[in-house]
PAZAPA-4460 file (N, C-alpha, C; in steps of 0.05 Angstrom, whole numbers, plus 32768, in hexadecimal, padded with zeros to 4 digits):
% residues 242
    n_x    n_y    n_z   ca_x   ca_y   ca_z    c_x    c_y    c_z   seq   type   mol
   8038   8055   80DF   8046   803B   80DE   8032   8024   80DD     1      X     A
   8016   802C   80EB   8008   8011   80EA   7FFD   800B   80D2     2      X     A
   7FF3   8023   80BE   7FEA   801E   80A2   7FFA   8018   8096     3      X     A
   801E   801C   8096   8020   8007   8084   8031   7FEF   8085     4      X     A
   8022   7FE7   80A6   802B   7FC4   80A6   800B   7FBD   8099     5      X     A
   7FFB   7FD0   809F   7FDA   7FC4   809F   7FE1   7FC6   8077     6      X     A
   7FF0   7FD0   806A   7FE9   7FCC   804C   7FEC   7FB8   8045     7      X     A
   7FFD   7FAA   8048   8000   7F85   8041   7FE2   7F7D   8046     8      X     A
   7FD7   7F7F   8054   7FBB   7F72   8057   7FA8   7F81   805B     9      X     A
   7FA6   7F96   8047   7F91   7FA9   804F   7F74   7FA3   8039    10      X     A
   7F7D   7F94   801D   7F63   7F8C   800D   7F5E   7F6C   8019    11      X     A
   7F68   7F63   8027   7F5F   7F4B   8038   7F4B   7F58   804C    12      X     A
   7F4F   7F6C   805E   7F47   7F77   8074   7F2A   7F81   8069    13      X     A
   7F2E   7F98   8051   7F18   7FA0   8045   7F1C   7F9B   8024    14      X     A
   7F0B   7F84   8022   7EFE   7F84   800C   7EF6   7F96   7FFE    15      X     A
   7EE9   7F92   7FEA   7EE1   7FA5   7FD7   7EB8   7F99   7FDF    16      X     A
   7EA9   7FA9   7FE6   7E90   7FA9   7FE3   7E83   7FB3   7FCE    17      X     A
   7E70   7FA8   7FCC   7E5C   7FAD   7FAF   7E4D   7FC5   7FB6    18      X     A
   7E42   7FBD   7FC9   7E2B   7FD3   7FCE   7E3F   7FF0   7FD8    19      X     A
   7E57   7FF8   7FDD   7E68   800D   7FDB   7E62   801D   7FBC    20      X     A
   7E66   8004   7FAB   7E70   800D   7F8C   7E58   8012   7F8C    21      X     A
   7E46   8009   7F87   7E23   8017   7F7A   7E1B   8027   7F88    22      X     A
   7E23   8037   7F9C   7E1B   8046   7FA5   7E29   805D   7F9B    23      X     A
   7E43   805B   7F98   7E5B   8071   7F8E   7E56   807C   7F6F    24      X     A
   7E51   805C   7F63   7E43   8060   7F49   7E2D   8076   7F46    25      X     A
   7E18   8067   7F4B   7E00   8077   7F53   7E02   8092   7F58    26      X     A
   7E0F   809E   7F6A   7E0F   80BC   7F6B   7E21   80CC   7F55    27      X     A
   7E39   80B8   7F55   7E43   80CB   7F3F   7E38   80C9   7F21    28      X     A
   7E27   80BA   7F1A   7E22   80B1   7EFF   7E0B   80C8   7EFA    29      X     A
   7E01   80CB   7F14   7DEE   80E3   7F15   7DEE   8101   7F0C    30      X     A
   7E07   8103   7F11   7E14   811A   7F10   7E25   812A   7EEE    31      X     A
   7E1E   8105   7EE5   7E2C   8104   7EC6   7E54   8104   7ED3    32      X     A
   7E5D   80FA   7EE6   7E76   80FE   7EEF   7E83   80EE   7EDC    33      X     A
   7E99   80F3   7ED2   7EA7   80E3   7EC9   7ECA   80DE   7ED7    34      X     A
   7ECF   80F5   7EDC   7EEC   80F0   7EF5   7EE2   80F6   7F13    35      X     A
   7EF4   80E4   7F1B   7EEC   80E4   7F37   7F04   80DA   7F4C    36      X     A
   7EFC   80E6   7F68   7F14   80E2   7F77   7F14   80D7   7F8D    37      X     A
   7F22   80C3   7F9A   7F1D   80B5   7FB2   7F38   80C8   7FC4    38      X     A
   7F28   80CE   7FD3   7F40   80D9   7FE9   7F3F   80BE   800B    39      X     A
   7F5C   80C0   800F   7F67   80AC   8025   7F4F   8095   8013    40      X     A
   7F6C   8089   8004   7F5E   8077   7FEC   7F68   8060   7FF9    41      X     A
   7F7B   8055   8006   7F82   8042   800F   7F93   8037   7FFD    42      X     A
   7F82   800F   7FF9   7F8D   8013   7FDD   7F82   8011   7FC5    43      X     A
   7F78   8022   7FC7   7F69   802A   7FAA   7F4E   800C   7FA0    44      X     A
   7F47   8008   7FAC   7F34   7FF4   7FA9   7F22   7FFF   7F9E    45      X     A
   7F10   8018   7FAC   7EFD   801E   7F90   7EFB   8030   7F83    46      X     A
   7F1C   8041   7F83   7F1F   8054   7F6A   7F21   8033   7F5A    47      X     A
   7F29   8027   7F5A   7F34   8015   7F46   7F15   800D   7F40    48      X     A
   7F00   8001   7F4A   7EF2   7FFA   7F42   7ED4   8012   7F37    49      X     A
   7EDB   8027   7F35   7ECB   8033   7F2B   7EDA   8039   7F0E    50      X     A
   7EF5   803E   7F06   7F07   803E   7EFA   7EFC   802C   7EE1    51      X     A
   7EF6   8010   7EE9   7EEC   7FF5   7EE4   7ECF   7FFF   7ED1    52      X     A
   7EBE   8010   7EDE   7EA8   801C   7ED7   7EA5   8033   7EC6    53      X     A
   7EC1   803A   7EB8   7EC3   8053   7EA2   7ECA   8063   7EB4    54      X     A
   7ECD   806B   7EC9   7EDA   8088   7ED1   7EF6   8085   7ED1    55      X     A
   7EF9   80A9   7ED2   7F15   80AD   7ED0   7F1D   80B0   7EF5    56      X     A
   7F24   8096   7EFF   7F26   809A   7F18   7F48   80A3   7F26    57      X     A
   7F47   80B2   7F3B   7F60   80BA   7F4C   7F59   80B6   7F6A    58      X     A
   7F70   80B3   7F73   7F73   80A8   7F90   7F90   80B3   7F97    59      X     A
   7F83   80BB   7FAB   7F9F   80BF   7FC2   7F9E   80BB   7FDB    60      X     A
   7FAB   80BC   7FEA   7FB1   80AC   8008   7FCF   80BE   8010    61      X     A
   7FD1   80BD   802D   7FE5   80C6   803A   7FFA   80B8   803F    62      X     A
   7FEE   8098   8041   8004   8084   8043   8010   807C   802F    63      X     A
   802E   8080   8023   8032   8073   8011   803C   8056   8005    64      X     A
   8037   8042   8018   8037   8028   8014   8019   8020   800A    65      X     A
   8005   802B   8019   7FE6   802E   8010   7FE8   8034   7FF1    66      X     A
   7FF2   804B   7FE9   7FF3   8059   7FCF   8005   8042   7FC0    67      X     A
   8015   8038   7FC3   802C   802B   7FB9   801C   8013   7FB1    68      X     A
   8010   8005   7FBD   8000   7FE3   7FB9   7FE7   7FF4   7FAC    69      X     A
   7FDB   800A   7FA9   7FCC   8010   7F97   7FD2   8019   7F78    70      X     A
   7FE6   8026   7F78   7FF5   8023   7F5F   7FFE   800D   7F53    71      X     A
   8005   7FF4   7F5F   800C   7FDA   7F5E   7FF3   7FD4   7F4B    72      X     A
   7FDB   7FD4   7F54   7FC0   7FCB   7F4F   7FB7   7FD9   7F31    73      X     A
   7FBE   7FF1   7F35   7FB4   8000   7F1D   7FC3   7FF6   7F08    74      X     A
   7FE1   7FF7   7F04   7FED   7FED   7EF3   7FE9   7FD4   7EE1    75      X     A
   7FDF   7FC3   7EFA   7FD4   7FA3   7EED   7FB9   7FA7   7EE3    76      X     A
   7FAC   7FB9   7EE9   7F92   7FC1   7EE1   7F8B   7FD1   7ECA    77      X     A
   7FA6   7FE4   7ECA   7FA9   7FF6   7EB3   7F90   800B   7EB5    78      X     A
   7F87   801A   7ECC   7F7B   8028   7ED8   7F7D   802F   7EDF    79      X     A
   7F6F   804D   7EF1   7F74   8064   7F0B   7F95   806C   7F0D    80      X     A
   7F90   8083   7F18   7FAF   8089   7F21   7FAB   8092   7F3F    81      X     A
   7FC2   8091   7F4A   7FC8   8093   7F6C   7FD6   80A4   7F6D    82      X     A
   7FDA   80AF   7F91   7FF8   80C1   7F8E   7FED   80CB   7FB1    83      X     A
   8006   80C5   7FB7   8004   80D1   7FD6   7FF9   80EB   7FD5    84      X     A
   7FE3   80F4   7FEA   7FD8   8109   7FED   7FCA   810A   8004    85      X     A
   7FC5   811D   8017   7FAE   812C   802B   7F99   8132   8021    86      X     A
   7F83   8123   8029   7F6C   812D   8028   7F5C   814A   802B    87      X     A
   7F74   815D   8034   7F6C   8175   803B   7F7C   8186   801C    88      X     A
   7F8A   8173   8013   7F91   818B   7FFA   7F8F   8176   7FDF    89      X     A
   7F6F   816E   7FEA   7F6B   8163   7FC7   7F7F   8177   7FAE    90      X     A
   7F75   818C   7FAE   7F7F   81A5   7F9E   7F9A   8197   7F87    91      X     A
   7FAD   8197   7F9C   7FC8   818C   7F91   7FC6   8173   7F79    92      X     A
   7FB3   816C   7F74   7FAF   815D   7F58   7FB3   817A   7F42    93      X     A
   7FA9   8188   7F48   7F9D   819C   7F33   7F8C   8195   7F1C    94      X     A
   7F75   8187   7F25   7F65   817C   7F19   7F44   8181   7F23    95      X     A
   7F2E   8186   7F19   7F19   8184   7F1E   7F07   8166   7F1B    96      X     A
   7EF8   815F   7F2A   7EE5   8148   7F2B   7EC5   814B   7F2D    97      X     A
   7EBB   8138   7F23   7E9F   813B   7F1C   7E8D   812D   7F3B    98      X     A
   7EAC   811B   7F45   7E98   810F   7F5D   7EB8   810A   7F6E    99      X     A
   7EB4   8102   7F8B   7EC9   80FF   7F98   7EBD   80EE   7FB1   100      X     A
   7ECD   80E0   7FC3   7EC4   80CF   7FD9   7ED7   80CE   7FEA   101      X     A
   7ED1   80D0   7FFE   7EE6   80CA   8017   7ED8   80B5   8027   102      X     A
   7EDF   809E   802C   7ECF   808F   8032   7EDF   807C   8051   103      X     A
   7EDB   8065   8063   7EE5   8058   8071   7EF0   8069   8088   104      X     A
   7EE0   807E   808E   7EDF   808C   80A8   7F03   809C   80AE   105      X     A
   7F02   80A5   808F   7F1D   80B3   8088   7F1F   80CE   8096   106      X     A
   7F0A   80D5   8096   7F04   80F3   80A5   7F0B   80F0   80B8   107      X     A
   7F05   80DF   80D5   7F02   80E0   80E8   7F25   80DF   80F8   108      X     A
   7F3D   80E2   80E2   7F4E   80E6   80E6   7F60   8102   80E0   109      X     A
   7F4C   811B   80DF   7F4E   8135   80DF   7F46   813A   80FA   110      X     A
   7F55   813C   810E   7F5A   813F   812E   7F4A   815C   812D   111      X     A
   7F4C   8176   8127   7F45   8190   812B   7F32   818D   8113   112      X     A
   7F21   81A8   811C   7F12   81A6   8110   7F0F   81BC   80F7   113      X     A
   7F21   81CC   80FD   7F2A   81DE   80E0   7F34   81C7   80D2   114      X     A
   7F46   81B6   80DB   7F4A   819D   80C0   7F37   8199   80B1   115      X     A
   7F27   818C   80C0   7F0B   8183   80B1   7F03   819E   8098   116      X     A
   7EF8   81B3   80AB   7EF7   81C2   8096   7EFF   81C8   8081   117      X     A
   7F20   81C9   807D   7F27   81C4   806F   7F2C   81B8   8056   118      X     A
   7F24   819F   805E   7F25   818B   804C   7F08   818E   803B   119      X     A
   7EF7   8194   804D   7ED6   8197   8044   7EE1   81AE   802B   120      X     A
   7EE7   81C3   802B   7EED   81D9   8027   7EF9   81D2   8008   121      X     A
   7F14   81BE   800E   7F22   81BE   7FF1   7F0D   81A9   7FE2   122      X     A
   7EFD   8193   7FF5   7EE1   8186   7FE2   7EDA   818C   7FCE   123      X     A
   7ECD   81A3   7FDA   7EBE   81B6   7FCF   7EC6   81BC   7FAC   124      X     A
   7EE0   81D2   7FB6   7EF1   81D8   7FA0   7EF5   81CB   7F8B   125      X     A
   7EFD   81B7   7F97   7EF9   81AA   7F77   7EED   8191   7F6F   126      X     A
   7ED2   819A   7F76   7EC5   818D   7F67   7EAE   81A9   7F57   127      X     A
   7EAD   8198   7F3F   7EA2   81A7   7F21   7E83   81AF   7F2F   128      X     A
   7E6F   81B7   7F24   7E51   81BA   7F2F   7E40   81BA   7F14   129      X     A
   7E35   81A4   7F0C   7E28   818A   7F26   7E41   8179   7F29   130      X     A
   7E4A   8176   7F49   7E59   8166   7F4E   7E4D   814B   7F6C   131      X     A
   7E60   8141   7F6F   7E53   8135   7F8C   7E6B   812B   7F9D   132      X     A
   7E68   8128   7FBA   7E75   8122   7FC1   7E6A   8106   7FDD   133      X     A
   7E74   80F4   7FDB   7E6E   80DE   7FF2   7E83   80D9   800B   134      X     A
   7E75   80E6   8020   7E87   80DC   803A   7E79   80C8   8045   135      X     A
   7E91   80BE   8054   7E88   80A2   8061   7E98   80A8   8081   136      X     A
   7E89   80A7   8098   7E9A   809E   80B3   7E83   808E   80BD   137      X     A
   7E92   8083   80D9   7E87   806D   80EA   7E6A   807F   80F3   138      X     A
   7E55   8070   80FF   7E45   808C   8107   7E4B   8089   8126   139      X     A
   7E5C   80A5   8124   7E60   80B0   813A   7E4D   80B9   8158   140      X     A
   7E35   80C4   814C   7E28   80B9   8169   7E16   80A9   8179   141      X     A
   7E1A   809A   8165   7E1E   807B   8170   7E30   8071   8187   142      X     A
   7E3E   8074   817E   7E59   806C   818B   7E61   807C   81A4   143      X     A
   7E5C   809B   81A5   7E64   80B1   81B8   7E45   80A8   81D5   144      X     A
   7E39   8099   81BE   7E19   8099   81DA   7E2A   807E   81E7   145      X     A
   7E2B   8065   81D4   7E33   804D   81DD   7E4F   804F   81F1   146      X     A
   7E59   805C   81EC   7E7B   8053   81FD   7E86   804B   81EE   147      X     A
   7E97   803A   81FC   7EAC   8022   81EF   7E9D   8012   81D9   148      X     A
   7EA1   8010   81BD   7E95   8004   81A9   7EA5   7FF3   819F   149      X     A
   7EA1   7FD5   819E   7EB7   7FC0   818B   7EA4   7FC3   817A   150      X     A
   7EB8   7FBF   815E   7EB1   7FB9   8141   7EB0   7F9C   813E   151      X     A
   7E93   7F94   812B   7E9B   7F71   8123   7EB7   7F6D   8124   152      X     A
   7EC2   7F55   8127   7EDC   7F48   8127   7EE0   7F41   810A   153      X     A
   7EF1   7F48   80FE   7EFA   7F42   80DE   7F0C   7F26   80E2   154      X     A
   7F0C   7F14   80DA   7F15   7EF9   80D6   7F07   7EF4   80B4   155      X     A
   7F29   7EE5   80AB   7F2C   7EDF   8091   7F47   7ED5   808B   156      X     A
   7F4C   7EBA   807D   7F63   7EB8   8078   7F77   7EB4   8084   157      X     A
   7F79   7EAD   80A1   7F91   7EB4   80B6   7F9A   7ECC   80B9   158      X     A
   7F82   7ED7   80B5   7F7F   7EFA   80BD   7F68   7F02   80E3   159      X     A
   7F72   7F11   80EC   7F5A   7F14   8105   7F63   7F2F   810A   160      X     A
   7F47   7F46   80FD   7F53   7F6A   8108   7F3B   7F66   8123   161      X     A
   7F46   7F70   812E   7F2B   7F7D   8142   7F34   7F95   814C   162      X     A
   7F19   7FAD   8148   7F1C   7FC6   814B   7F05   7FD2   8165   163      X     A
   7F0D   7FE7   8176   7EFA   7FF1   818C   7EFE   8006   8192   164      X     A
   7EE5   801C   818E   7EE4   8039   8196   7EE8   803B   81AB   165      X     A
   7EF5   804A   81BC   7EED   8055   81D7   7EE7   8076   81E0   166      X     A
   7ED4   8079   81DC   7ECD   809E   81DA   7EDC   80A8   81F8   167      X     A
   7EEC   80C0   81EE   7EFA   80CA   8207   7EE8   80F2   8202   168      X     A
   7ED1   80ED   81FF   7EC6   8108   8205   7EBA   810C   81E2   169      X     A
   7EB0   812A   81E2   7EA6   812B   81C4   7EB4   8135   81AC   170      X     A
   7ECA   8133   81AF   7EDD   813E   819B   7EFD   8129   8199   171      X     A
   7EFF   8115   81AC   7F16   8103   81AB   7F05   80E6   81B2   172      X     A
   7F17   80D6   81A3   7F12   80B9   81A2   7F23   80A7   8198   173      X     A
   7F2A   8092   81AD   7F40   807D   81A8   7F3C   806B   819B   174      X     A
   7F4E   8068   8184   7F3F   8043   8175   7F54   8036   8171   175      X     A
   7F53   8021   817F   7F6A   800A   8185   7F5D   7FF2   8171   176      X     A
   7F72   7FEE   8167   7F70   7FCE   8159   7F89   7FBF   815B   177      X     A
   7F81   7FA9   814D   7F97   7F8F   8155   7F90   7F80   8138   178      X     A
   7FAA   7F7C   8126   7FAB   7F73   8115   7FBA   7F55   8120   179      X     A
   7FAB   7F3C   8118   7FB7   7F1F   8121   7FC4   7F0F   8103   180      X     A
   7FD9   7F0D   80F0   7FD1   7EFF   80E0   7FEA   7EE5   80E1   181      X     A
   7FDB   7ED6   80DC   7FE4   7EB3   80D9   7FFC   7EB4   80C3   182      X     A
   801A   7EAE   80CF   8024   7EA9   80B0   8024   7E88   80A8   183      X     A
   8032   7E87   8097   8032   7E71   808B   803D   7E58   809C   184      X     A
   8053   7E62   80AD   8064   7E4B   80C6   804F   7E46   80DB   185      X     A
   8038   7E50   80DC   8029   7E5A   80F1   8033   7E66   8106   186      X     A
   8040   7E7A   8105   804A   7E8A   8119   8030   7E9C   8111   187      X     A
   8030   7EB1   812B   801C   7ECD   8127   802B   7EE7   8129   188      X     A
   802A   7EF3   8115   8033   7F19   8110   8019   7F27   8126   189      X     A
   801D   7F2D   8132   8007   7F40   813E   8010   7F5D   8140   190      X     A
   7FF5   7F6F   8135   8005   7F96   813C   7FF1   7F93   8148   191      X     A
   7FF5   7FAC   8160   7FE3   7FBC   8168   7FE2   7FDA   816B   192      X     A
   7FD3   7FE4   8160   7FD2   8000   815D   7FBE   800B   8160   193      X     A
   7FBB   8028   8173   7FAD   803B   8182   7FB3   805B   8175   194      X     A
   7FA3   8061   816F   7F98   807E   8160   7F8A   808D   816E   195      X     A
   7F8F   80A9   8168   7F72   80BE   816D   7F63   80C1   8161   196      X     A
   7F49   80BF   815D   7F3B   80C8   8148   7F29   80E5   8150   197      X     A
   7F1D   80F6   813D   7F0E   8107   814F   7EEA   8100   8140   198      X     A
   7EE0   80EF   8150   7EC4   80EC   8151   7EB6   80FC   813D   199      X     A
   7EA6   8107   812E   7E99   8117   8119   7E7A   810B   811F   200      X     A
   7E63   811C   8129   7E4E   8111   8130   7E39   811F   810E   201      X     A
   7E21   8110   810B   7E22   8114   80F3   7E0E   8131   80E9   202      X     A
   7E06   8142   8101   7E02   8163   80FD   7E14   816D   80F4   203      X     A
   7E2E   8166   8102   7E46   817A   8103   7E4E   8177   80E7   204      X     A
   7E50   8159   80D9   7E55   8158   80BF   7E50   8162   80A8   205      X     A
   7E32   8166   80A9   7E1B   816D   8094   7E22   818F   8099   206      X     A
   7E21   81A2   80B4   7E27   81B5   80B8   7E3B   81C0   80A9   207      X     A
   7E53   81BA   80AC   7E71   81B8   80A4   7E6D   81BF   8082   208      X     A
   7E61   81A7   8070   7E5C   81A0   8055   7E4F   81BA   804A   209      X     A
   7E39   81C2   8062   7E26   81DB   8051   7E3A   81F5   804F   210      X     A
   7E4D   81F0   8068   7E60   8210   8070   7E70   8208   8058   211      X     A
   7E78   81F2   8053   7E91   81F0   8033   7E86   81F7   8020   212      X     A
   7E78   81FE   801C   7E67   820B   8004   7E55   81F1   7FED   213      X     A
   7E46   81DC   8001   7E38   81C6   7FF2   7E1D   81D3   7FF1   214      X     A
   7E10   81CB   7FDE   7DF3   81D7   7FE0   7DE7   81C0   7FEF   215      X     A
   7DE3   81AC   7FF1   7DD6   819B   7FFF   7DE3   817F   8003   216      X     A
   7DD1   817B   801B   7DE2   8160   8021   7DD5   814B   802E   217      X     A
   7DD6   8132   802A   7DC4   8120   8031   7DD5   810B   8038   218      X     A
   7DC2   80FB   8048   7DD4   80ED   805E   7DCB   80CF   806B   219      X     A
   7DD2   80B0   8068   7DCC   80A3   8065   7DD8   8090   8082   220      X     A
   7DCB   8072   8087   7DD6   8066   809C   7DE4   8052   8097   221      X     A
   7DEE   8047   8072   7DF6   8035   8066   7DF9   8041   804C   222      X     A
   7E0A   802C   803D   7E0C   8030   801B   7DEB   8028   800F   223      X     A
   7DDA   801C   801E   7DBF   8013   8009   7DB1   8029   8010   224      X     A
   7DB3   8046   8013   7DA2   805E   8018   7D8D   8054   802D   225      X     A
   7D93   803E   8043   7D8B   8041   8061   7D89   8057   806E   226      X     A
   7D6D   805A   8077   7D70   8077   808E   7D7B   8076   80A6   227      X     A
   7D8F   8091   80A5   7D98   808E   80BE   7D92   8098   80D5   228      X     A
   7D99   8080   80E4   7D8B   8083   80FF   7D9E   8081   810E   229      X     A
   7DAB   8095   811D   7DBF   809D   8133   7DC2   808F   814F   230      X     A
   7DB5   8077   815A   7DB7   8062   8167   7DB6   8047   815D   231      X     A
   7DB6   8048   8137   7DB9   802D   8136   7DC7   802A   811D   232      X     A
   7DD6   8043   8113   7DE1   8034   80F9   7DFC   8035   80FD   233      X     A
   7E08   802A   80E2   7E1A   801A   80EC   7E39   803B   80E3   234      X     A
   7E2D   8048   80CB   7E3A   8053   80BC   7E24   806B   80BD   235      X     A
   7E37   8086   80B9   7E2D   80A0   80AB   7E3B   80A3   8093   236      X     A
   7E21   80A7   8080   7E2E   80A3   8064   7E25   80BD   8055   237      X     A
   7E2B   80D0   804E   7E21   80ED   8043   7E31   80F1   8021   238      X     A
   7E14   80FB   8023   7E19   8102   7FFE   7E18   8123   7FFD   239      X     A
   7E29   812E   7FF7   7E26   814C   7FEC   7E2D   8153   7FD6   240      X     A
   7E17   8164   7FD4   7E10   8174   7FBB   7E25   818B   7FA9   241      X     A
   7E2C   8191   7F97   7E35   81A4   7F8F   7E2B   81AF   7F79   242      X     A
***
């Protein structure tokens, strides 16, 4: 329910970053990729903008108001295609990809950890070899050392998200946010919404990747190939091989 009051303002909330796209670029261009897939795409912000860049891009998402305002986008763009989907059964396209991304700490909403696998698992599958694939979550132990973690405060527009980890052990973790936005009468809409997430520290990740059958995998503390350092970055960002 909260993703899709959060779709009305979700490319306000998150922009589209540059240094995302050249990095997505970058690996898949490497690979000679030409289709490619964003899983828990949101709304399609950078299947669309790699789309923008000659690929044949796809996106799917679980939410379908998310999927719905990304189709919206593609249409006026005349680009990418969408379509409600789980991250755990890429498959159901029936399509193979040269590169794929799950990005915005999408994983960390596979509670068990056969999910995860899973999902690692159908990754895998289909993607072609040489293929690649880019995950992105918060870096988790960071956060599991720190405690209670607030995220910068997002303000924009008569917009105010503020989001905060609270680690409840090494496998569950609460993340509460508060969406504030200004309407036009100046009255305020406010949601608030509280999730499980299950933490992913970034051994367990890279571990996981090699058991899905990746030949290698490399692993970053930002999109500008920053080293990561497990008490100070901000993001675990991993590239695997196929």
């Amino acid at each position: 329910m909260f993703y899709h009051s959060l779709a009305g303002h979700y490319d306000l909330i998150f922009p589209l970053e540059q240094s995302k796209t050249a990095f997505l670029h970058r690996e898949f261009s490497a690979v000679g990729a030409r289709r490619v897939l964003d899983l828990a795409c949101g709304t399609g912000t950078y299947a669309l903008e790699l789309a923008r860049l000659g690929y044949e891009a796809w996106g799917t998402d679980l939410e379908p108001a998310l999927v719905e305002r990304a189709q919206k986008k593609a249409a006026a763009a005349g680009a990418a295609k969408f379509a409600v989907g789980d991250m755990r059964e890429p498959d159901a396209l029936g399509l193979v990809f040269g590169g794929l991304f799950c990005i915005g700490n999408s994983l960390a909403h596979l509670l068990e950890k056969n999910d995860l696998k899973m999902a690692l698992a159908a990754m895998h599958r289909v993607l072609r070899s040489p293929g690649r694939a880019v995950l992105q979550i918060v870096n988790f132990d960071r956060i599991l050392a720190s405690g209670d973690t607030e995220l910068p405060l997002i303000e924009r527009e008569g917009l105010r998200f503020s989001r905060i980890y609270r680690p409840r052990g090494e496998e569950c973790l609460l993340f509460d946010s508060v969406l504030e936005v200004t309407r036009k009468d100046k009255g305020t809409d406010r949601f608030e919404n509280r999730i499980t997430l299950r933490p992913i520290r970034r051994t367990e990740l890279e571990t996981l990747l090699l058991e899905a059958g990746f030949a290698k995998v490399r692993v970053y503390g930002d999109y500008n190939y920053g080293e990561y350092q497990s008490a100070d970055s901000q993001a675990t960002v991993a590239v695997a091989e196929r």
